[in-house]
N, C-alpha and C positions, 0 to 999 in steps of 0.2 A: 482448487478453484479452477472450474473452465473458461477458458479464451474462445473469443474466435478471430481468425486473421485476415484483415485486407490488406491487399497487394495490389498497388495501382501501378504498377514496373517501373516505380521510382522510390519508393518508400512503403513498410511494410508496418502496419499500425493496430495494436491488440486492443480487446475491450471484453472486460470480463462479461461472465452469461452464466447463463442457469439452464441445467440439460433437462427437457422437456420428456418423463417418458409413461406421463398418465393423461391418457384421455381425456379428465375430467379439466385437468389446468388447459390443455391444447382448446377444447371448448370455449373456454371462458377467455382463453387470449380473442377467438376468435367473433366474438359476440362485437356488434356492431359499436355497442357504446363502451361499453370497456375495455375497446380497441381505443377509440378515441380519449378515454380519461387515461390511457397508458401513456397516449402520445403527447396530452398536456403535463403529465408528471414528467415527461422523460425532458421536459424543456427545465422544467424546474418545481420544487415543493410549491404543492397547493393542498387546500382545503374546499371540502364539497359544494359549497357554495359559490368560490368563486367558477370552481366547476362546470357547477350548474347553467350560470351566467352566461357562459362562453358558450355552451352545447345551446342553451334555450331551453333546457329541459327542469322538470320539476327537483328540488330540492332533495326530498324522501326516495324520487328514486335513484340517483346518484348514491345517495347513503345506503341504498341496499347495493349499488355496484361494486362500490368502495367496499363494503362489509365482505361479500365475496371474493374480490381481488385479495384482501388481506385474509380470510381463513383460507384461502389457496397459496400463499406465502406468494406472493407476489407484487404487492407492494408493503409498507412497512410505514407505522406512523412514526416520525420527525418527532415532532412535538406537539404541545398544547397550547396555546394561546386566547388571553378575552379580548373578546372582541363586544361592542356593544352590549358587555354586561353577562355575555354567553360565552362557553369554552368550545373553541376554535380547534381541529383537530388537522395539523399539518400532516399531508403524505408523501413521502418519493417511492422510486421504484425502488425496488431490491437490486435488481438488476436491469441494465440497458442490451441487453441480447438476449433472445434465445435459440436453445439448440432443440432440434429433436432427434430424437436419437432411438432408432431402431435394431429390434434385437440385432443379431447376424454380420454378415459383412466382413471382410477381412480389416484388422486394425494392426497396422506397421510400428514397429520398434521404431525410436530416434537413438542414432547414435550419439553418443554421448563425448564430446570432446574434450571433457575436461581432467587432467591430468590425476591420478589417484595417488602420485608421491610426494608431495610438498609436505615436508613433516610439520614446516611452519603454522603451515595454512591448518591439518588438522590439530595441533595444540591451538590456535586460534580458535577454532570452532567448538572446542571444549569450554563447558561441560552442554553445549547446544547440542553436538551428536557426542555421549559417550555412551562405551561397550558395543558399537557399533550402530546403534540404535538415534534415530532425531529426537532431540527432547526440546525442543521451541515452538516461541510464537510467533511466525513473521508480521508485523503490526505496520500496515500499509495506511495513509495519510483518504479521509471519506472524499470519493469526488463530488460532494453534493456541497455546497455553501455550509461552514462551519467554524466552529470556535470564534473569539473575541473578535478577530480579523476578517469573518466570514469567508473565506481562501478554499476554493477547490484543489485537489490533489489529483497531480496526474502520472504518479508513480505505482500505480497498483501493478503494471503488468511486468515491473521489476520483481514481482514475487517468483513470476516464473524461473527468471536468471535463480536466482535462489533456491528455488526446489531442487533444481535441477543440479546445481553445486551439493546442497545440502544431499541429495539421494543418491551423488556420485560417490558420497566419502562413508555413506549407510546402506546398508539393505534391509535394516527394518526400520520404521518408524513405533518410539515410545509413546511418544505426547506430540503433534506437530497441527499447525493448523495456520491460515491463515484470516487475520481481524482486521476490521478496522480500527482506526484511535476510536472512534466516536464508541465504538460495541465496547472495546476493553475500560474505557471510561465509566460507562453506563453499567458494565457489571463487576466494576472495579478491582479487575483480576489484574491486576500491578505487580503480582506478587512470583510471576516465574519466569525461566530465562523467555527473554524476549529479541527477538532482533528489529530494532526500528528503521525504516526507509523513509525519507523526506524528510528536509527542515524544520525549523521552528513555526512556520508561516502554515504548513500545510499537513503537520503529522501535531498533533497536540499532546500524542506521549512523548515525543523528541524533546517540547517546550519544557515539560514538568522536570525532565531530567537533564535539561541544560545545564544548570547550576552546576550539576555537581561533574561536568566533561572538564578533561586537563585544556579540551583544544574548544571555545565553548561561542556558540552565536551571540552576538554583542544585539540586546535585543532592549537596548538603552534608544533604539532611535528606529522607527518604521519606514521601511520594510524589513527590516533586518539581514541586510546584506554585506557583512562585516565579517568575520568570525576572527577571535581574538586568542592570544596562546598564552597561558598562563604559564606555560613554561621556557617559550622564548622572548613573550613580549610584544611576539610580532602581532599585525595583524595580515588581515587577507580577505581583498575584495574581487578578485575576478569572478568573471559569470561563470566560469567552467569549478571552481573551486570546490572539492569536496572532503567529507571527513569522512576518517574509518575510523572507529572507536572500540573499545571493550572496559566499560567499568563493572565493576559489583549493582546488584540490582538497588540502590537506595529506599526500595520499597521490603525488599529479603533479601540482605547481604551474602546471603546464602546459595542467591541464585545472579545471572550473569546478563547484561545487556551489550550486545552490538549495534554500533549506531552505522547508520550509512546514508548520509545525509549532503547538502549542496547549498548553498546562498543560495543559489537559484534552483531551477530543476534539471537544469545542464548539471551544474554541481552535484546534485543528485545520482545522473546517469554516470559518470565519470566514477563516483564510487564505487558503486555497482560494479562497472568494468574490469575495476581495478582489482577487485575484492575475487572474479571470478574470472578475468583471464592475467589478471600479470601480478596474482598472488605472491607468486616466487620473490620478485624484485620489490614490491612491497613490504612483505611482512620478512625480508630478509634476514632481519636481526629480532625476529618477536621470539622469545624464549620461554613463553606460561606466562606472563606478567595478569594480572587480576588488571590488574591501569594503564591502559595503552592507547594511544592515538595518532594519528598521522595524519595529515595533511596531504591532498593532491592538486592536481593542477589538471583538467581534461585536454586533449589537444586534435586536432582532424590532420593529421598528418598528410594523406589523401587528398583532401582537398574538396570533399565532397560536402563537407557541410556538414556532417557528422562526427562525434570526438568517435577515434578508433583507438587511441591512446594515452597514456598519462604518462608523468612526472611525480616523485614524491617529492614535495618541497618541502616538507617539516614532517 
């Protein structure tokens, strides 16, 4: 999945895209009105009509823009809805960026900082990368308004952290990809290792497999900012609080889920951290267990307003 990054030299902030390298989509970005129904979807899901309303333009031809945008994979229907006795065809974008990307050019290695001997961390990561090879799904929370709660997700660009852990400890990829909950929902492929990012509010695979976490979101009262331990009783409400998990997939036993989730989305990023730069002191005592969890605590040591570090508190 492509990024692109802003840098305002204070904070440095990703948003996925889509690499532009056929003339036929560059066109069609570029067409006056389907320039403008890009910029009404990128605010939020619509349908052609309220479209039309807003531009002033006729009805039929928004529906032939729209029809093009989508056989160009460009935007994507949401859903259907009646409206006044008629079905109502909700749209977002696919993507809020694009790149274009021309042949040539010199393209730069990154080096890679992440450590390749934590024996922890790779018996963790099994059966996600084994023989060498990635065999997962990273299942990132849709940033469009979703599920029961309607909750945007703003953890997609933690897939990066992730590739990037995952591709340091593989040098081939078997099966690897990254979804969103909303896509693996919709093609109800449940059924292989997966690794989940975000909470119960903003990842709707994280919900479905709460039940069965040792360490698990107490989702008895909204927002759901609680998370409860069934093995020490405790609970846990800070904003930075996050979980690292590994149970059997409840959908194929046979296959293995990693959760990496937050009460909040602070919560969120702290696992993340945790899981990819201070693996060592975390998964210290993880020895192959199938059922494992832990509990963090994010913290800004620094003082910048950013967590740089954690704490494992359970």
């Amino acid at each position: 999945m492509p990024f692109i990054i802003k840098d305002d030299g204070k904070i440095q902030k990703m948003k996925s895209a889509e690499i532009i390298k056929d003339a036929g989509k560059l066109r069609a970005l570029l067409h006056e009105t389907r320039w403008k129904i890009l910029e009404l979807l990128a605010e939020k899901p619509r349908h052609a009509l309220e479209i039309a309303r807003i531009l002033g333009e006729h009805e039929q031809k928004i529906y032939y823009h729209i029809r093009q945008l989508e056989n160009m994979g460009l935007i994507r229907l949401v859903k259907k809805v009646e409206r006044h006795g008629t079905i109502a065809k909700i749209y977002t974008l696919k993507s809020h960026a694009f790149i274009l990307d021309l042949p040539g050019g010199t393209e730069e290695s990154i080096d890679n900082p992440i450590p390749k001997k934590d024996k922890h961390l790779l018996k963790f990561l099994h059966p996600h990368i084994i023989n060498g090879k990635i065999n997962t799904t990273i299942v990132v929370g849709s940033p469009d308004p979703h599920g029961p709660y309607q909750v945007r997700a703003r953890d997609a660009h933690h897939a990066i952290e992730l590739a990037v852990l995952l591709g340091s400890y593989a040098p081939e990829v078997e099966r690897a990809s990254v979804k969103l909950d909303v896509e693996v929902k919709a093609s109800k492929a449940f059924d292989s290792n997966m690794i989940l990012v975000g909470g119960v509010l903003t990842n709707t695979i994280t919900y479905e497999i709460n039940p069965h976490l040792p360490i698990r979101f107490d989702t008895s009262s909204f927002p759901f900012r609680k998370m409860i331990s069934t093995l020490s009783g405790k609970t846990y409400e800070y904003e930075t609080s996050g979980l690292i998990a590994k149970l059997p997939n409840p959908f194929n036993p046979e296959k293995s889920i990693i959760v990496l989730a937050g009460t909040r989305h602070a919560g969120t990023k702290a696992a993340i951290l945790a899981l990819c730069k201070f693996s060592k002191e975390v998964l210290s005592d993880y020895e192959g267990e199938d059922l494992w969890a832990r509990v963090i605590r994010g913290m800004d040591l620094d003082g910048d307003g950013r967590i740089d570090s954690v704490e494992v508190i359970e």
